[in-house]
N, C-alpha and C positions, 0 to 999 in steps of 0.2 A: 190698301191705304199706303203711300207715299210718306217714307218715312226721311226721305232728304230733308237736309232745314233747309229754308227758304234762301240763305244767302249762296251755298252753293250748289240750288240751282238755279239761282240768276247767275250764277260766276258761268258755271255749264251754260246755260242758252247763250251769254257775253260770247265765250267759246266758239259757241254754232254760228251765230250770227258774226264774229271776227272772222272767222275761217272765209265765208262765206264772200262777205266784204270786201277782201282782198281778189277775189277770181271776180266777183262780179264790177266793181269797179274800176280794177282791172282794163277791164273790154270796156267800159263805159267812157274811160279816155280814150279811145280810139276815136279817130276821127271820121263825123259822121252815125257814132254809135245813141243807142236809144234801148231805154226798156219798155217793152212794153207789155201792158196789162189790161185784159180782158175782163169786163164785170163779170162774177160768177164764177171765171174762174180758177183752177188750186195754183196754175203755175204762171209765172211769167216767163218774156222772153228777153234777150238784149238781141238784138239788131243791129247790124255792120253794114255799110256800105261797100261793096266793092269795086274795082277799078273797072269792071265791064258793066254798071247802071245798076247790077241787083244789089239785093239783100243778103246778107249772109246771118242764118242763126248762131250767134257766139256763145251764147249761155243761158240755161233756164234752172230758177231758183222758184220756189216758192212764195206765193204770191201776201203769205205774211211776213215774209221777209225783206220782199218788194217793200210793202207799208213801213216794214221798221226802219227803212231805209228812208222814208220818206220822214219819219216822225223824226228821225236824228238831224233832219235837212241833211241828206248827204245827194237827195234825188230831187229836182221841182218837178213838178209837172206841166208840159208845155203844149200839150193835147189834150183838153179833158172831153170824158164822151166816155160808151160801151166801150171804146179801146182806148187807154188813156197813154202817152208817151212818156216817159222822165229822163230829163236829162242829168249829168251828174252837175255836181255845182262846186263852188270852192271851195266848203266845207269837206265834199267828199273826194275832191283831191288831197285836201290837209291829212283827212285821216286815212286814206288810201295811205300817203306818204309815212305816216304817225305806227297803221302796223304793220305798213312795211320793216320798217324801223325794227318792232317787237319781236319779227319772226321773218329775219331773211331768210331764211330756206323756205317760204314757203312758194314763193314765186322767184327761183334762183335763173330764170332765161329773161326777166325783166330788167333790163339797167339800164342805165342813163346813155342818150343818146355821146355826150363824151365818153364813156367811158369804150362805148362800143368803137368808137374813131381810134381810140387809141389804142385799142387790143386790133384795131385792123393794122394800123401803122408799123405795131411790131412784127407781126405777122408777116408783115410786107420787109420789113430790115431782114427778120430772120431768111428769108427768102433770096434776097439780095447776096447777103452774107452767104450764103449754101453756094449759089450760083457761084461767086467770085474764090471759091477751096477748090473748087475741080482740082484735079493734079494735071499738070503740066504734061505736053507730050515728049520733052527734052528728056535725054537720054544723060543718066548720071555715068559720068566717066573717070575710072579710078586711077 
């Protein structure tokens, strides 16, 4: 018998399915990406396009966790059939962004395309700067 009280283990699944949320939608902004889900069965997939015309498998989650994803609207579906597709939508950008928010570390190589320009800019100064310290070949005379 399960002696949890009811509210924390909805807090715990909230948990499972937050964690989860962030890697799967995640890959779902990428562009070209898709989840997809087979009737019958446990897992799904996300789907990435690549620069040479395939596919690439970027993540598979659990195909109730697919639907919970779907019931939150954070996924439509834009194929439906034995293999159904989902895209993410704007909702599940919002909350993508919302726990990102909650728990930076948990996806700490994700940042914003400025910020990444600007950590290259420095990187580029600093470089500059190294370059232009050399020591001189002038001979100091006493």
């Amino acid at each position: 018998m399960d002696m949890t009280s009811p509210k924390l283990r909805q807090t715990q699944d909230d948990n499972v399915l937050n964690a989860h949320a962030l890697r799967v939608l995640l890959r779902l902004c990428e562009t070209g990406a898709i989840l997809a889900v087979a009737s019958g069965m446990d897992k799904a997939i996300v789907l990435s396009d690549i620069p040479d015309g395939r596919c690439a498998k970027t993540a598979i989650i659990d195909s109730a966790l697919a639907q919970a994803f779907a019931l939150k609207s954070w996924i439509s579906c834009s194929v439906k059939g034995l293999n159904s597709c989902y895209q993410i939508t704007n909702a599940g950008r919002i909350a993508l962004h919302e726990l990102r928010a909650l728990s930076p570390q948990a996806t700490p190589d994700f940042k914003r395309p400025d910020q990444v320009l600007a950590r290259a800019r420095d990187l580029a100064r600093m470089r500059t700067m190294t370059l232009n310290r050399r020591p001189s070949n002038s001979v100091l005379l006493l």
